[in-house]
KEMIRO-588407 format. One record per residue (C-alpha): x, y, z; residue number from 1; residue in three letters. Coordinates in steps of 0.5 Angstrom, whole numbers, plus 500, padded with zeros to 3 digits. Example, Ala and Ser with C-alpha at 12.3 -4.5 7.8 and 13.67 -1.06 7.14 Angstrom:
KEMIRO-588407
{pt {525 491 516} 1 'Ala'},
{pt {527 498 514} 2 'Ser'},
END
This chain:
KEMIRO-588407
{pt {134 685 682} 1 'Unk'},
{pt {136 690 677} 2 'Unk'},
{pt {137 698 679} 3 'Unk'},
{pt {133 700 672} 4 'Unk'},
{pt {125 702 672} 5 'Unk'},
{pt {120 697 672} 6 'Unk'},
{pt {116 698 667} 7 'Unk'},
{pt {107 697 667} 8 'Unk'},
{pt {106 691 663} 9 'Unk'},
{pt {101 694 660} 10 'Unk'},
{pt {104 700 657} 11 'Unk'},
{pt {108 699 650} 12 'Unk'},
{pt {114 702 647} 13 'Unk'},
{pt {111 709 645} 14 'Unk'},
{pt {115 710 638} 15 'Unk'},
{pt {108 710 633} 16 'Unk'},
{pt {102 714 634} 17 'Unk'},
{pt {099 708 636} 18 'Unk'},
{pt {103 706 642} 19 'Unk'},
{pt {102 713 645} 20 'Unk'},
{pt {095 713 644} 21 'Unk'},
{pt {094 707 647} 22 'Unk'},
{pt {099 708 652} 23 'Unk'},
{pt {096 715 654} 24 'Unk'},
{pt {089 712 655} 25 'Unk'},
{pt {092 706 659} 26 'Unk'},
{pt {095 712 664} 27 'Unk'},
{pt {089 716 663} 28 'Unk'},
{pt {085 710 666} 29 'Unk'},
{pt {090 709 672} 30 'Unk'},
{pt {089 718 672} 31 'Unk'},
{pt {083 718 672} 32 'Unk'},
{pt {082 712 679} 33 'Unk'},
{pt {088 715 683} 34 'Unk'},
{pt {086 723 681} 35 'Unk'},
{pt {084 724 688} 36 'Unk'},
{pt {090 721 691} 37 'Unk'},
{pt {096 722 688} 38 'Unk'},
{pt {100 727 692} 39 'Unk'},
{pt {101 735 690} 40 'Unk'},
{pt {108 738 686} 41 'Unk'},
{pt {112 742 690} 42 'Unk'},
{pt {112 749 687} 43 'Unk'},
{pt {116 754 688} 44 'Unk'},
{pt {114 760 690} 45 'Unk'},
{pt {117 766 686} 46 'Unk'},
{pt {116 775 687} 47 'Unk'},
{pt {113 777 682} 48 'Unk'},
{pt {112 784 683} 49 'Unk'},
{pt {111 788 676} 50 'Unk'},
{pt {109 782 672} 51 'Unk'},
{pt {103 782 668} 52 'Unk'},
{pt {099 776 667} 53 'Unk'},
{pt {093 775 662} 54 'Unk'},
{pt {089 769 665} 55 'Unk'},
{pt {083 767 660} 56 'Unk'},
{pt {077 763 662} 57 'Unk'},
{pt {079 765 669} 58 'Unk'},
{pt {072 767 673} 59 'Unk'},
{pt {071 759 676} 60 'Unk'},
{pt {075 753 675} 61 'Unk'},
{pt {082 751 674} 62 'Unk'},
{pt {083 759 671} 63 'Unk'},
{pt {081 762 677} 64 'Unk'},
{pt {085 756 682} 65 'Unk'},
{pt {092 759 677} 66 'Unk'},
{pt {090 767 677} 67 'Unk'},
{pt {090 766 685} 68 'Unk'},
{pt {096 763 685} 69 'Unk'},
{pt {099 768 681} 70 'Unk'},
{pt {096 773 685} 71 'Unk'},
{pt {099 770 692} 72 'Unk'},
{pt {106 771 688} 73 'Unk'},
{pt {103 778 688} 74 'Unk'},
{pt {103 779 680} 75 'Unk'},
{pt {098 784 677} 76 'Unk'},
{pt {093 780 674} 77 'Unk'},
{pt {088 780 668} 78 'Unk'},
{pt {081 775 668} 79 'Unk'},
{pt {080 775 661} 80 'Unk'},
{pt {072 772 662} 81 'Unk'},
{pt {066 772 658} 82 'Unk'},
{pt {062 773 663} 83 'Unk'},
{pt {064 778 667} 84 'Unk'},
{pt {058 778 674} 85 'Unk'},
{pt {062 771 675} 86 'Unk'},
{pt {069 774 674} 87 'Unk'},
{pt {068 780 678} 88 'Unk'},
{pt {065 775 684} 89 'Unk'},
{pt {072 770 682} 90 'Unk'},
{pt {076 777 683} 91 'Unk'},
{pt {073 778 689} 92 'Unk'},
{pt {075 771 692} 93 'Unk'},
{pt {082 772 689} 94 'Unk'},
{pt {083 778 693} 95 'Unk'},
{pt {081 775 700} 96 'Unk'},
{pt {086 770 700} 97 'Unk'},
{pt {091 775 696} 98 'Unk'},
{pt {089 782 699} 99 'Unk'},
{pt {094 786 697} 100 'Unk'},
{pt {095 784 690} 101 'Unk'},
{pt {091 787 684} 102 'Unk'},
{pt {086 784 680} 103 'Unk'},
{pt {084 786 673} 104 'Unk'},
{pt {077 783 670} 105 'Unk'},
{pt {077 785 662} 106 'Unk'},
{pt {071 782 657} 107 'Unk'},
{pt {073 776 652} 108 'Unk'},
{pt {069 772 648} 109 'Unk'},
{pt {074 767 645} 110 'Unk'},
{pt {068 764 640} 111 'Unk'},
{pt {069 770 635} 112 'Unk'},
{pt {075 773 632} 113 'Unk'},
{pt {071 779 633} 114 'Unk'},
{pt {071 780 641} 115 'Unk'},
{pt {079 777 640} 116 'Unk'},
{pt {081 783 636} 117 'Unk'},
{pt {077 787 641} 118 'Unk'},
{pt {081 785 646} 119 'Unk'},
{pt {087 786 644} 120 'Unk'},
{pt {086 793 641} 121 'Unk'},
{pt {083 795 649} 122 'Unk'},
{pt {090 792 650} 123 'Unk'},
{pt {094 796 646} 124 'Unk'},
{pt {089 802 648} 125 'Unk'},
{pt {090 802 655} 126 'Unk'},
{pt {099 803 654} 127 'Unk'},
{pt {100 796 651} 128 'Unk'},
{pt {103 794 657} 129 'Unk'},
{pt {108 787 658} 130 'Unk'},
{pt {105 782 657} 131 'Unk'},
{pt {110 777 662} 132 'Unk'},
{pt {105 771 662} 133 'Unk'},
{pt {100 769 658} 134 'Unk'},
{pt {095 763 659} 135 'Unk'},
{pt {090 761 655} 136 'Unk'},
{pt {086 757 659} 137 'Unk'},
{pt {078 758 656} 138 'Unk'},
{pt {075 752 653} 139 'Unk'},
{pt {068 749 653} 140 'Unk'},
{pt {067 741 651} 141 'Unk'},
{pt {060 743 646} 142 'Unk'},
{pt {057 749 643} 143 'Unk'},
{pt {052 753 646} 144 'Unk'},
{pt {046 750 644} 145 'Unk'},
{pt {046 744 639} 146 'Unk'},
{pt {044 746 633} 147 'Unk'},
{pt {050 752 634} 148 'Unk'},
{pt {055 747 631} 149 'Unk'},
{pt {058 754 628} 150 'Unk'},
{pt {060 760 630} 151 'Unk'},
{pt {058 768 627} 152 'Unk'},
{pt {066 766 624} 153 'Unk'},
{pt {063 760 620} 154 'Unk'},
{pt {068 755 623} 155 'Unk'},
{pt {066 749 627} 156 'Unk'},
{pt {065 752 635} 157 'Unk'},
{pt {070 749 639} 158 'Unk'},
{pt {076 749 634} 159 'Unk'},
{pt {075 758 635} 160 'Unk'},
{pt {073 758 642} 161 'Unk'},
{pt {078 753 644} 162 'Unk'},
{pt {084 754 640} 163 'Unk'},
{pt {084 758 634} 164 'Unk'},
{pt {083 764 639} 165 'Unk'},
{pt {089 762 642} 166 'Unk'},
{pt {092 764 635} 167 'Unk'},
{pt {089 770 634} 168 'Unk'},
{pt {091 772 642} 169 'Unk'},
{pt {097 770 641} 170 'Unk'},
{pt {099 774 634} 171 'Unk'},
{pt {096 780 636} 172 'Unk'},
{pt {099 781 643} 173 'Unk'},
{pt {106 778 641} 174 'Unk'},
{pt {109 786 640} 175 'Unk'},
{pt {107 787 648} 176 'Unk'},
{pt {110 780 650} 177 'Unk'},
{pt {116 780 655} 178 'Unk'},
{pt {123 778 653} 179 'Unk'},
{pt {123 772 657} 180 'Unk'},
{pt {114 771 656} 181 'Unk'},
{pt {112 765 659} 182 'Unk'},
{pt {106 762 653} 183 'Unk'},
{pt {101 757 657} 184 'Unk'},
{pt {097 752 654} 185 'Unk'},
{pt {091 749 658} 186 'Unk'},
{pt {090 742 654} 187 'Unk'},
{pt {088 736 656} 188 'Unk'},
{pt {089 728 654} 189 'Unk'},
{pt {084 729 649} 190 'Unk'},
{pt {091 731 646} 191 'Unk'},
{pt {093 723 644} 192 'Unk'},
{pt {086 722 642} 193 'Unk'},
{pt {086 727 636} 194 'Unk'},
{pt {089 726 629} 195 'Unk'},
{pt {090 730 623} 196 'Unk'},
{pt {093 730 616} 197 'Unk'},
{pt {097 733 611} 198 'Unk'},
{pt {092 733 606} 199 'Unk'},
{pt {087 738 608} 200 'Unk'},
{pt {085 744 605} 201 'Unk'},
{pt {089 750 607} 202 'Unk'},
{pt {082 754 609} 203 'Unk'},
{pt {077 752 613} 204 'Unk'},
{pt {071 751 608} 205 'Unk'},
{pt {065 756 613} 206 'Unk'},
{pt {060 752 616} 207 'Unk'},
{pt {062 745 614} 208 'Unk'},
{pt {068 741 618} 209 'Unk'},
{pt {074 737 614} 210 'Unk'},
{pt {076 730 617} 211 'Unk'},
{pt {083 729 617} 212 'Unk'},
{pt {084 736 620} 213 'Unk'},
{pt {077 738 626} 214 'Unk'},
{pt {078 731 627} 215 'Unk'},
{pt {080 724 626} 216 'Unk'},
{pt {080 721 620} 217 'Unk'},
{pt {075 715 621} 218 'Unk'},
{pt {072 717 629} 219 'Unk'},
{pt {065 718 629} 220 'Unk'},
{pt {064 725 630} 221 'Unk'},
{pt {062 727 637} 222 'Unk'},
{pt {064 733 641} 223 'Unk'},
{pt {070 729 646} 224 'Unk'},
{pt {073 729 639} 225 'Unk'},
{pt {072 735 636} 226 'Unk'},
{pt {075 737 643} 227 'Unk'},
{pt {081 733 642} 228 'Unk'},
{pt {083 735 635} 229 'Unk'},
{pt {082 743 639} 230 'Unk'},
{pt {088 740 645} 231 'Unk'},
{pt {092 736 640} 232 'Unk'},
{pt {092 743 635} 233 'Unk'},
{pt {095 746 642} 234 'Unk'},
{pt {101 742 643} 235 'Unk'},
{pt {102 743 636} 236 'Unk'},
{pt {102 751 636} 237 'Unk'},
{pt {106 750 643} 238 'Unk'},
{pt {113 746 638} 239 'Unk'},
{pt {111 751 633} 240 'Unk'},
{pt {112 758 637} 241 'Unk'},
{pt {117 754 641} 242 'Unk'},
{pt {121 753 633} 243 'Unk'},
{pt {119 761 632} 244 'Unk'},
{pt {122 764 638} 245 'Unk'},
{pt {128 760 638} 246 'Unk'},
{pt {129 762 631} 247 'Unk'},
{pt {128 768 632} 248 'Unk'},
{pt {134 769 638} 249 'Unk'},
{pt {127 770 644} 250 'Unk'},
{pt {127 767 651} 251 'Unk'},
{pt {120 767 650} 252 'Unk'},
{pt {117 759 652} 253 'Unk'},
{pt {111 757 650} 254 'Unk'},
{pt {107 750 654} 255 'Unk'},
{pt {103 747 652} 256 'Unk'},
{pt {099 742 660} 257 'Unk'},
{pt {094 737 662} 258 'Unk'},
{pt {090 738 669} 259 'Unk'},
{pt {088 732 670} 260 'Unk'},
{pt {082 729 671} 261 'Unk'},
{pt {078 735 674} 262 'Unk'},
{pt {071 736 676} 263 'Unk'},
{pt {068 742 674} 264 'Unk'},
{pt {062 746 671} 265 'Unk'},
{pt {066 744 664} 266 'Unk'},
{pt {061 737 665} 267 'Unk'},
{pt {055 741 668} 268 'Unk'},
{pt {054 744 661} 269 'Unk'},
{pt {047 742 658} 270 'Unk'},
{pt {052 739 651} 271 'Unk'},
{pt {056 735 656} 272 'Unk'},
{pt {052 734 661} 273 'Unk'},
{pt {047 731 656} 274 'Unk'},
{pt {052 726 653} 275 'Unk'},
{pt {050 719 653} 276 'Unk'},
{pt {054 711 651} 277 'Unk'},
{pt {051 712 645} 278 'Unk'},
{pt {052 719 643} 279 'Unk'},
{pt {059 721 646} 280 'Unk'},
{pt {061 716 650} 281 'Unk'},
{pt {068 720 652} 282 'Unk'},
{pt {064 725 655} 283 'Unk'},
{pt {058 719 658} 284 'Unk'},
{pt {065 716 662} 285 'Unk'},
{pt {067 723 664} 286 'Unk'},
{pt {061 726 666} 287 'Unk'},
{pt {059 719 669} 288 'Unk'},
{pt {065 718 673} 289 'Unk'},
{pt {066 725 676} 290 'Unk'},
{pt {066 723 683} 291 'Unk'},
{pt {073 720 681} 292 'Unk'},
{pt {075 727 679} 293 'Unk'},
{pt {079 732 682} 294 'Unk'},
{pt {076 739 684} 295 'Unk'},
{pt {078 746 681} 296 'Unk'},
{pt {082 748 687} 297 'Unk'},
{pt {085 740 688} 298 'Unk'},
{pt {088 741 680} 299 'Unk'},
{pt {090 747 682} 300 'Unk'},
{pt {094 744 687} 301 'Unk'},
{pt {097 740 682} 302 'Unk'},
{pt {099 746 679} 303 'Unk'},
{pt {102 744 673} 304 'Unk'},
{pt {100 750 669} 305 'Unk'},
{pt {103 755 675} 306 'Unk'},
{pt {109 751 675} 307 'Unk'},
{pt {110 752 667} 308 'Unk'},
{pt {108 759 667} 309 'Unk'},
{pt {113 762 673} 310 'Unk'},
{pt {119 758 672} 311 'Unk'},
{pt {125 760 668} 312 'Unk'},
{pt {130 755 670} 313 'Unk'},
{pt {133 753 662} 314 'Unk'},
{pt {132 746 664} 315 'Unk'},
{pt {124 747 664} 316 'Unk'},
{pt {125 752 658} 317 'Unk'},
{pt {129 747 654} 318 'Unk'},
{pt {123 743 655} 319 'Unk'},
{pt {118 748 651} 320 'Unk'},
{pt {113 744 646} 321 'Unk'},
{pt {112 738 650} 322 'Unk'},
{pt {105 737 652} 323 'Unk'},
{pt {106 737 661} 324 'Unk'},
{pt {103 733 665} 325 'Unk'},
{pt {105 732 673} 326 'Unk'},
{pt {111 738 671} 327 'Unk'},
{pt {114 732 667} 328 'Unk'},
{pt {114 733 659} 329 'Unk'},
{pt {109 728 656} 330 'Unk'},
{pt {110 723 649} 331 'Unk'},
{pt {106 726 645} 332 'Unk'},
{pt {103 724 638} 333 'Unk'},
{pt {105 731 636} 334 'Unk'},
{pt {114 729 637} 335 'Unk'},
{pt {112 724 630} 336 'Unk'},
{pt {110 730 626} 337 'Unk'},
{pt {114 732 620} 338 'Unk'},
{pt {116 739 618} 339 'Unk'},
{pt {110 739 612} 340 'Unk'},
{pt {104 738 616} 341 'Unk'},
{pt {107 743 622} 342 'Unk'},
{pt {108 747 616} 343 'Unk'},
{pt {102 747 614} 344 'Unk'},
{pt {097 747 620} 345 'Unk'},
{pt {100 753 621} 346 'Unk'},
{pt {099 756 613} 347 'Unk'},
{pt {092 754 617} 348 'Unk'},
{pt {091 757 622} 349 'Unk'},
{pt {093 763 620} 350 'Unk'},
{pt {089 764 613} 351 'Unk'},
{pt {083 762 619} 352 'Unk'},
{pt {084 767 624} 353 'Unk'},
{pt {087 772 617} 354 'Unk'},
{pt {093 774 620} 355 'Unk'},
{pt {100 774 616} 356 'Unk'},
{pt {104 770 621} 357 'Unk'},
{pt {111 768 619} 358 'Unk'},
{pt {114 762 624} 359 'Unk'},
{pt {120 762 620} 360 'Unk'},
{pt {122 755 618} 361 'Unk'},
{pt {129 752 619} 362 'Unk'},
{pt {133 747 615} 363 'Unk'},
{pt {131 741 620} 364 'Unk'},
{pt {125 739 624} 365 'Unk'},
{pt {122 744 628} 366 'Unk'},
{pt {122 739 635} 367 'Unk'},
{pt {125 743 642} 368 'Unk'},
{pt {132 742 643} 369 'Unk'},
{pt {134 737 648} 370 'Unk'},
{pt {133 731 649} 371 'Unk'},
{pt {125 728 648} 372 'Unk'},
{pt {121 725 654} 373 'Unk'},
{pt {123 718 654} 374 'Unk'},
{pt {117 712 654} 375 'Unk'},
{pt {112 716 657} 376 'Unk'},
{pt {115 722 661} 377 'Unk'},
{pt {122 724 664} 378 'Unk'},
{pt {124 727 670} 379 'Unk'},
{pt {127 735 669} 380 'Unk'},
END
């Protein structure tokens, strides 16, 4: 028997879009039946006393699992929550299991450009302290009511609360970041879903949505998909910061990570829960396999988005804007991406969210050093 890696036989060899994303689904299925039993990372725990943590979307769920987690390495964290009754009730339960820690809870409403620039002013108000880590972790799968497809910004719901709130955050915060900032991305395998192209307007046009850059040329548009669009626009923001930073001579890591398949109340929301074969059907099989799912507290185990957020080994930083799953860099349609469109999804992004953001581009693609994950991942 040869001494290399058997490969699935199901799996193609992952050099177009079209063979990661039929890969990603491949291994999303295997995932989403195995969620359960597949065993926890080992995390190494690190003292950060004296470290700052914004953690957005973090009164229930996976946000809650991460805060905790960094509490228990004693950093000072900050719940960034709409909803503040359920943040205060997540700060109590961090502080059972992490009694002498010290815990925040700050409001933020990611579904308006309004609430983000708040927060970031409420920030530089109260000293403007460093900023060691940064997790965008808030999302919803649908718009609150479902003739809300649009926000008081104009732009469709999930593309603002999702990611263009990561923009705007980021941007603003970006003078109180640490030298060494660790920059994480909650995304999902919606990411191998999601498709744009370089033909897009370079301002979203209010109220409406653009094929080719909201979602997919050619896919029924549903909310799993608009969703997706969102997560694949993480990774893409993730290699972008990671070209800015280096560029700029920063040890500043930015990450974008899957979960996995978690059962949470992301799936009890009326949109989501609601969904149908005919309607959404992403969110049908989802919503109707969620027994198969991990809890909250189980994803947190897994423990990706901590392990991303704390370690500062180069060999993990060397890895920066690639989508993690398991803490292993994951093939993504995002690595076949040009300069042009990266560019021009940024030029986006900015108008969007109206802000002057220079990413300073480079002679060559703006792809992390190092060498990319092979097939379907790699070993650190």
């Amino acid at each position: 028997m040869g001494s290399g890696k058997k490969k699935m036989p199901f799996l193609k060899r992952a050099r177009t879009k079209t063979a990661i994303q039929y890969n990603a689904f491949m291994g999303l299925v295997v995932r989403v039946l195995l969620a359960r039993v597949l065993p926890h990372q080992k995390l190494k725990k690190y003292d950060l006393t004296g470290k700052n943590a914004i953690v957005t979307g973090s009164n229930t769920g996976l946000g809650k699992a991460m805060a905790m987690h960094l509490a228990q390495m004693n950093a000072t964290v900050y719940l960034a929550c709409r909803n503040l009754t359920k943040a205060e009730v997540a700060r109590s339960d961090i502080l059972k299991s992490a009694p002498t820690a010290t815990v925040h809870v700050l409001p933020l409403d990611t579904s308006t450009l309004e609430d983000c620039r708040r927060f970031c002013a409420d920030w530089a108000a109260d000293g403007g302290k460093t900023i060691d880590i940064l997790m965008h972790n808030a999302g919803v799968g649908c718009p609150p009511t479902p003739d809300a497809i649009y926000g008081p910004d104009g732009f469709e719901h999930l593309y603002m609360t999702n990611f263009l709130s990561n923009v705007l955050l980021t941007s603003l915060l970006e003078g109180y970041l640490a030298s060494d900032a660790r920059i994480v991305m909650t995304s999902s395998p919606g990411a191998f879903v999601g498709g744009v192209t370089n033909d897009f307007a370079l301002a979203s046009p209010k109220n409406a949505m653009e094929a080719g850059f909201n979602y997919k040329k050619g896919q029924k548009v549903t909310n799993s998909i608009l969703y997706s669009n969102g997560k694949l626009m993480q990774v893409c923001l993730a290699r972008m910061l990671t070209h800015k930073y280096r560029a700029e001579g920063k040890d500043i890591a930015v990450h974008a990570y899957t979960p996995g398949y978690t059962a949470s109340e992301f799936f009890d929301k009326k949109g989501v829960a609601a969904s149908t074969l005919k309607s959404d059907i992403i969110w049908f099989f989802l919503r109707t396999g969620v027994k198969f799912a991990m809890s909250p507290e189980e994803a947190g185990k897994k423990k990706t988005g901590v392990f991303l957020a704390t370690d500062h080994t180069q060999k993990v930083a060397d890895k920066g804007g690639y989508l993690f799953e398991r803490m292993k860099p994951m093939v993504s349609g995002v690595d076949l991406y040009d300069d042009d469109i990266l560019d021009r999804l940024w030029n986006r992004w900015c108008a969007d969210a109206g802000i002057q953001w220079d990413h300073l581009p480079v002679e060559g693609s703006p792809k992390p050093s190092g060498d990319p994950p092979t097939e379907k991942s790699e070993d650190l």
